[in-house]
Z-matrix of the N, CA and C atoms (Angstrom, degrees):
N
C 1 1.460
C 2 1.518 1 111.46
N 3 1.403 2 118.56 1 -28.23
C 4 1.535 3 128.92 2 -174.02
C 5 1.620 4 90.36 3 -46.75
N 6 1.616 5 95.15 4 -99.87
C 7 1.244 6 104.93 5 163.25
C 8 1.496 7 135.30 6 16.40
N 9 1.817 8 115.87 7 -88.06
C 10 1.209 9 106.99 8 165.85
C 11 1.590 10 124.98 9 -57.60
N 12 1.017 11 111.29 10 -22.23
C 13 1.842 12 103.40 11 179.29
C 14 1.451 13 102.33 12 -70.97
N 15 1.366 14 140.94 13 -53.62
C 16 1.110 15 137.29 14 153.24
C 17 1.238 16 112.23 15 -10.82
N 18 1.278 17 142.29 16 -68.55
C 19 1.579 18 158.43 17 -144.57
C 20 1.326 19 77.75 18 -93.73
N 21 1.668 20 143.86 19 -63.40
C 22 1.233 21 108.34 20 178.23
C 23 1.348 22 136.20 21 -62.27
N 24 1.198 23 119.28 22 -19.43
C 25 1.470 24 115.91 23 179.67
C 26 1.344 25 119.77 24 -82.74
N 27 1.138 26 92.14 25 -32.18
C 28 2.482 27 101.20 26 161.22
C 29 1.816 28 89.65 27 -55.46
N 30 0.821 29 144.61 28 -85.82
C 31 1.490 30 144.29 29 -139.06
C 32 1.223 31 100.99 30 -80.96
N 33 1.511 32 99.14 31 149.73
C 34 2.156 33 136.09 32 -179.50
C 35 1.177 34 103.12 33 -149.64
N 36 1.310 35 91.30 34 167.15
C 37 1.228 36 126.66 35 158.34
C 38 1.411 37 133.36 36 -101.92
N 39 1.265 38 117.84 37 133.84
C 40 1.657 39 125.01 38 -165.96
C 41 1.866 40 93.98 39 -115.41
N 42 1.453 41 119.82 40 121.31
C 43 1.008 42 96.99 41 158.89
C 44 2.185 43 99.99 42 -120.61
N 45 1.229 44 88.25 43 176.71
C 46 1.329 45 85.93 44 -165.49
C 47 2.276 46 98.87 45 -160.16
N 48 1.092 47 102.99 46 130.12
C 49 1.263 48 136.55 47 -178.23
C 50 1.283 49 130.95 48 -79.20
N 51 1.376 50 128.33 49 129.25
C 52 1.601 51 112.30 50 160.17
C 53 1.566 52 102.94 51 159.92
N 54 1.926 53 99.92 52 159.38
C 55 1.196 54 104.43 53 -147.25
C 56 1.345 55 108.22 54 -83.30
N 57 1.526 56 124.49 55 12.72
C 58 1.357 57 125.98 56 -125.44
C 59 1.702 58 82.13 57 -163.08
N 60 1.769 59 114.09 58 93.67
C 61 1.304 60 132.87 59 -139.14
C 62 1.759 61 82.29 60 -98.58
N 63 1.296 62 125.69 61 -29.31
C 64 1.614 63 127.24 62 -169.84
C 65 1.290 64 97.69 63 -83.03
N 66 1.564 65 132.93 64 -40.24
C 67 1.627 66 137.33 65 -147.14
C 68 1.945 67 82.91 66 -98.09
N 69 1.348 68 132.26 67 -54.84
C 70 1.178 69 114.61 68 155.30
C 71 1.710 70 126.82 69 -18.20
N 72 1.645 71 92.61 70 -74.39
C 73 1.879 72 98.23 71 -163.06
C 74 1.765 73 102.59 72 -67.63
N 75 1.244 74 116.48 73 -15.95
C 76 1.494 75 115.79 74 -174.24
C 77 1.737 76 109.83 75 -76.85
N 78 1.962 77 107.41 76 -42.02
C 79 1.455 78 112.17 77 157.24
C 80 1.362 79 119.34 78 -38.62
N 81 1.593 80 119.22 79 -33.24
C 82 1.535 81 101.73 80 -138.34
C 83 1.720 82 77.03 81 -107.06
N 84 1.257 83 124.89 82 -32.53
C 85 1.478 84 111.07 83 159.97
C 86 1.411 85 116.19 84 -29.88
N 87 1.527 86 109.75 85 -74.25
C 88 1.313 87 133.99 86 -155.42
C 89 1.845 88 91.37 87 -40.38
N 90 1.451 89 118.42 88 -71.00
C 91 1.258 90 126.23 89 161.65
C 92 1.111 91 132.14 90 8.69
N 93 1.700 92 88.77 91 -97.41
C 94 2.057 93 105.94 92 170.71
C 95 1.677 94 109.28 93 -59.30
N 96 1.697 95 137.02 94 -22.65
C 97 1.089 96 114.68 95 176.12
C 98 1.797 97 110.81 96 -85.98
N 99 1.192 98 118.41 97 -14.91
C 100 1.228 99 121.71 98 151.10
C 101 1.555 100 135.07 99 -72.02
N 102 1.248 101 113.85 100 -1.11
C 103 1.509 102 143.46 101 160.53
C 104 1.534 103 90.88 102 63.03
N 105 1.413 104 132.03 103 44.01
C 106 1.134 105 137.08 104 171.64
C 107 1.948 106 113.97 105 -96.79
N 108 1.335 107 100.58 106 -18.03
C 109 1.012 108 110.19 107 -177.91
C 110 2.081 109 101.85 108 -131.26
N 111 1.337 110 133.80 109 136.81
C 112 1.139 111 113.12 110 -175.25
C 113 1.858 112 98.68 111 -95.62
N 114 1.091 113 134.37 112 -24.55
C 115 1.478 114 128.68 113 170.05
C 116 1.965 115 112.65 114 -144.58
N 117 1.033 116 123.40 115 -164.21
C 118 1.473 117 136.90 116 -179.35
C 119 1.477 118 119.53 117 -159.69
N 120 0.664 119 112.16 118 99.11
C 121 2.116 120 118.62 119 175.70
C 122 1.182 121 94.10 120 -77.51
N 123 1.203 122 124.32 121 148.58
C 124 1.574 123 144.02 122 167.85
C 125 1.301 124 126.38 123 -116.27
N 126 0.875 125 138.90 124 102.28
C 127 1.771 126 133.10 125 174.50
C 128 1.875 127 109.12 126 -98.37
N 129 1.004 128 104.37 127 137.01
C 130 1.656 129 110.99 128 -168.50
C 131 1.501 130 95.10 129 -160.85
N 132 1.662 131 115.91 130 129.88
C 133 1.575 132 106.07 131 -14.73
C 134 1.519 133 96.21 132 -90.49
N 135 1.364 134 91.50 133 -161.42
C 136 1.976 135 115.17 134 -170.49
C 137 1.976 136 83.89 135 -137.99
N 138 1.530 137 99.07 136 162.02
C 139 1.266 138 85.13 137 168.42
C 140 2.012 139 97.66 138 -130.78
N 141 1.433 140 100.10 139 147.48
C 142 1.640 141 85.45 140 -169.84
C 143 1.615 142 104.59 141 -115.47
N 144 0.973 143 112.82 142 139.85
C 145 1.759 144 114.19 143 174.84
C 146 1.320 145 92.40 144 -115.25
N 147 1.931 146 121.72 145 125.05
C 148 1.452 147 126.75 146 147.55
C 149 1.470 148 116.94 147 -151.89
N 150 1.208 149 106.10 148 -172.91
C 151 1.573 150 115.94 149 179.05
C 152 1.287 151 119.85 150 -89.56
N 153 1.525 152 128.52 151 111.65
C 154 1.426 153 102.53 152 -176.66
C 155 1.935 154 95.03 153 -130.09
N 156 1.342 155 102.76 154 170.53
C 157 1.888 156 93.40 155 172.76
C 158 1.235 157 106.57 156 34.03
N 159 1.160 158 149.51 157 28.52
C 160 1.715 159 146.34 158 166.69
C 161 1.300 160 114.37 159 83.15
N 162 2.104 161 107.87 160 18.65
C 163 1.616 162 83.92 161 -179.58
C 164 1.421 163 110.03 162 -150.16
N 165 1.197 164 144.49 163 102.15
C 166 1.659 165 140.12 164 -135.25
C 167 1.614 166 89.89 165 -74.20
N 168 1.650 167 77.80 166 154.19
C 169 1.541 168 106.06 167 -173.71
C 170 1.642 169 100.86 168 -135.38
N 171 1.730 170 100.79 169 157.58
C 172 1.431 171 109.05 170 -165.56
C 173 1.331 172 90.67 171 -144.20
N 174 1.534 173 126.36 172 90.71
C 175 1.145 174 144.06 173 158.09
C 176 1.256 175 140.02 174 -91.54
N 177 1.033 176 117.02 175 153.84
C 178 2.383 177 124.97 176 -178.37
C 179 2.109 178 85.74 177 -86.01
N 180 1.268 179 97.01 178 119.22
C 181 1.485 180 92.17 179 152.26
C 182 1.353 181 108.47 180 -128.28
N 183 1.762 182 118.08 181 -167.68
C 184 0.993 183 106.20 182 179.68
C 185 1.690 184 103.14 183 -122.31
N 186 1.261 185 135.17 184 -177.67
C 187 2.002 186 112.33 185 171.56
C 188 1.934 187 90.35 186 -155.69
N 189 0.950 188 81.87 187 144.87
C 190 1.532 189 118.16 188 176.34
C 191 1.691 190 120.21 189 -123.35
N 192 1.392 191 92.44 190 102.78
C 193 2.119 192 106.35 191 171.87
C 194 1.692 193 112.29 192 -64.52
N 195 0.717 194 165.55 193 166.96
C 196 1.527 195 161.13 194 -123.46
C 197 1.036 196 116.51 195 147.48
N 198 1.431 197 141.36 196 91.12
C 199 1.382 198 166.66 197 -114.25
C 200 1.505 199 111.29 198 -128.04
N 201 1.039 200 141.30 199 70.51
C 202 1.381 201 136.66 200 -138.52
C 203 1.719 202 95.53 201 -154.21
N 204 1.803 203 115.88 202 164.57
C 205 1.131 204 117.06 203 175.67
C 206 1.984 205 107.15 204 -98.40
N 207 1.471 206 99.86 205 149.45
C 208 1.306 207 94.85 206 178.41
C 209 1.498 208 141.79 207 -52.57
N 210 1.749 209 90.27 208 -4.40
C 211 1.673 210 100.17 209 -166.43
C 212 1.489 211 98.75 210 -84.68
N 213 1.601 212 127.37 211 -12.00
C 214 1.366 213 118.71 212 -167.50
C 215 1.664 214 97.16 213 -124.40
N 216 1.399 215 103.52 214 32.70
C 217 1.335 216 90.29 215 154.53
C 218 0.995 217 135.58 216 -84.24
N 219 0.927 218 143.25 217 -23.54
C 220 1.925 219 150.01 218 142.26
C 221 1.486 220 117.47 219 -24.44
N 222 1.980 221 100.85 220 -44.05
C 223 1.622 222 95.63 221 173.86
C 224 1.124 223 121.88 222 -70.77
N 225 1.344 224 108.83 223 -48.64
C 226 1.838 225 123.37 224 173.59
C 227 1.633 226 102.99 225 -45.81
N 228 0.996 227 147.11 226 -77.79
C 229 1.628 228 162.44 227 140.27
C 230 1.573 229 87.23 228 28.31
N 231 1.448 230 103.16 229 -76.09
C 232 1.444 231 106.32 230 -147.27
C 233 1.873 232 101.40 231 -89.54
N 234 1.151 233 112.98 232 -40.01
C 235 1.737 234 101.47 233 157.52
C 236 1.117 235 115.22 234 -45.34
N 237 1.175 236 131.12 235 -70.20
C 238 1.647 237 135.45 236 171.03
C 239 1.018 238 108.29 237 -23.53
N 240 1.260 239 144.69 238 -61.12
C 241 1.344 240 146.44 239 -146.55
C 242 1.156 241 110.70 240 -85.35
N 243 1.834 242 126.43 241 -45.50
C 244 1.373 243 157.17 242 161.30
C 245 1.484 244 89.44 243 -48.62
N 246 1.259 245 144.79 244 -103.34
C 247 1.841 246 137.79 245 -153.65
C 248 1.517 247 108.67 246 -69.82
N 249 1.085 248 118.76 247 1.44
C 250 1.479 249 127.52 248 173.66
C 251 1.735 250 108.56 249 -67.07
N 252 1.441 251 125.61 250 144.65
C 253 1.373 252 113.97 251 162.55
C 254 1.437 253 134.08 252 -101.13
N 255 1.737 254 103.53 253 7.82
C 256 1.776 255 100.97 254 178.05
C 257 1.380 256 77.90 255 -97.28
N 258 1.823 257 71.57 256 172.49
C 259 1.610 258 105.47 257 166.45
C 260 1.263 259 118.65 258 -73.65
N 261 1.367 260 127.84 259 -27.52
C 262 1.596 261 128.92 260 -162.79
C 263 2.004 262 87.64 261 -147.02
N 264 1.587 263 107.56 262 79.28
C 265 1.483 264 95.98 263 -166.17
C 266 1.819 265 92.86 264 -87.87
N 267 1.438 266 126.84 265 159.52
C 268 1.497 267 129.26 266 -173.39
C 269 1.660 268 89.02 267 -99.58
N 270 1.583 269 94.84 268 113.69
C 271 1.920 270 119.35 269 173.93
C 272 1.624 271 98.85 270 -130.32
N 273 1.134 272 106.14 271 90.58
C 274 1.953 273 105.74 272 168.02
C 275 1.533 274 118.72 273 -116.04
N 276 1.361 275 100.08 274 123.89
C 277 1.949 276 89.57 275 170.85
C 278 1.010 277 97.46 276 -101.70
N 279 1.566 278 94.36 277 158.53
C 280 1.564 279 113.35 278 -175.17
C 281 1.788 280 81.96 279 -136.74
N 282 1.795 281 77.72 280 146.85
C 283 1.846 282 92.51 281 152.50
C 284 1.202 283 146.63 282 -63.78
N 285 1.466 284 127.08 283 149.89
C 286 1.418 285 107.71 284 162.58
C 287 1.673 286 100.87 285 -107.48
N 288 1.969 287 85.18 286 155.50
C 289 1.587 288 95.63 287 168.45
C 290 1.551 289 130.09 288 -97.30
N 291 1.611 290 102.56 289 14.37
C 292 1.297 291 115.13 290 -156.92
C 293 1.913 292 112.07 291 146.96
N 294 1.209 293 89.85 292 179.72
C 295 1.803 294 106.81 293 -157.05
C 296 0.877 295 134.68 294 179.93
N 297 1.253 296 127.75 295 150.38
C 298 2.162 297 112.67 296 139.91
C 299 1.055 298 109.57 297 -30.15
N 300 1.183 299 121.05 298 113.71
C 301 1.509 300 130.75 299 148.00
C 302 1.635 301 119.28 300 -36.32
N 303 1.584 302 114.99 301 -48.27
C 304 1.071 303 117.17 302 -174.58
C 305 1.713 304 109.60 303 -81.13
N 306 1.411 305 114.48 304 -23.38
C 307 1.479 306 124.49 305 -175.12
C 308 1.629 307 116.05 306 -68.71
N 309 1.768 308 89.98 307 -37.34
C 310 1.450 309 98.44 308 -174.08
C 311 1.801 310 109.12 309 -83.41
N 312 1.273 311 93.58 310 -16.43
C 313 1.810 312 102.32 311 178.59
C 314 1.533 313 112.93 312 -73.78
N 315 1.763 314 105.60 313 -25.20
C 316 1.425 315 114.02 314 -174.10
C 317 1.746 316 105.92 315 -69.63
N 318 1.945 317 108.51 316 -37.51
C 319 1.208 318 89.02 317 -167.49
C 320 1.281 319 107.26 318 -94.86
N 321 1.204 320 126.87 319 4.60
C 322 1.625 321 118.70 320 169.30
C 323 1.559 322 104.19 321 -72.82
N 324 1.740 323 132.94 322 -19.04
C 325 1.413 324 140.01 323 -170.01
C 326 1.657 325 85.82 324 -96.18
N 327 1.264 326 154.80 325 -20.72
C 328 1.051 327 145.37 326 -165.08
C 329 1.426 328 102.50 327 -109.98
N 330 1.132 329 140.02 328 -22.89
C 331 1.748 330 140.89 329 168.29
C 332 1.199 331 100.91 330 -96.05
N 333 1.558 332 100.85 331 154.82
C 334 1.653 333 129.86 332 170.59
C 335 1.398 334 103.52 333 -80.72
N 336 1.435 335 105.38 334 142.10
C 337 1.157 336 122.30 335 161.24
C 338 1.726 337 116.61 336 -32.70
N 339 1.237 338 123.90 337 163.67
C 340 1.522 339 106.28 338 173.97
C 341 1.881 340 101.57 339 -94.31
């Protein structure tokens, strides 16, 4: 049990946003062939309500989950942000509290070391 809790606390979640469903799935390539990320789920669309320039907006985006260990969240962060096309694009990891043991073992075998 040691063990797997370990493997959970290395692993997050990346989710990541945008209106532009190809420039998304091409990021989340870019990612997993950089083994910074070990896969990407996609949901399309999402619909987003926020504030931007002083005046809410009600947009189709698209979002991508991002399966990665916590030690390369900083890299993912800042790639993301770099091939991204807003100015202020929404990149948040979140934790996990748990898992497949074997799922979460896959993506620590599918990312680079940091």
């Amino acid at each position: 049990m040691g063990q797997d809790r370990a493997v959970d606390e290395e692993c997050c979640e990346i989710v990541v946003t945008d209106a532009d469903v190809e420039r998304l799935v091409a990021l989340t390539r870019t990612l997993v062939e950089e083994r910074l990320v070990a896969c990407g789920q996609h949901i399309a669309p999402i619909r987003s309500v926020f504030r931007w320039d002083g005046a809410v907006h009600d947009e189709t985006e698209a979002r991508v989950a991002l399966h990665t260990r916590r030690s390369l969240v900083e890299a993912v962060v800042a790639r993301a942000v770099e091939l991204h096309g807003y100015d202020v694009p929404c990149v948040l990891a979140l934790p996990l509290v748990g898992g497949n043991p074997a799922y979460l073992r896959w993506i620590a075998a599918e990312t680079r070391n940091p």
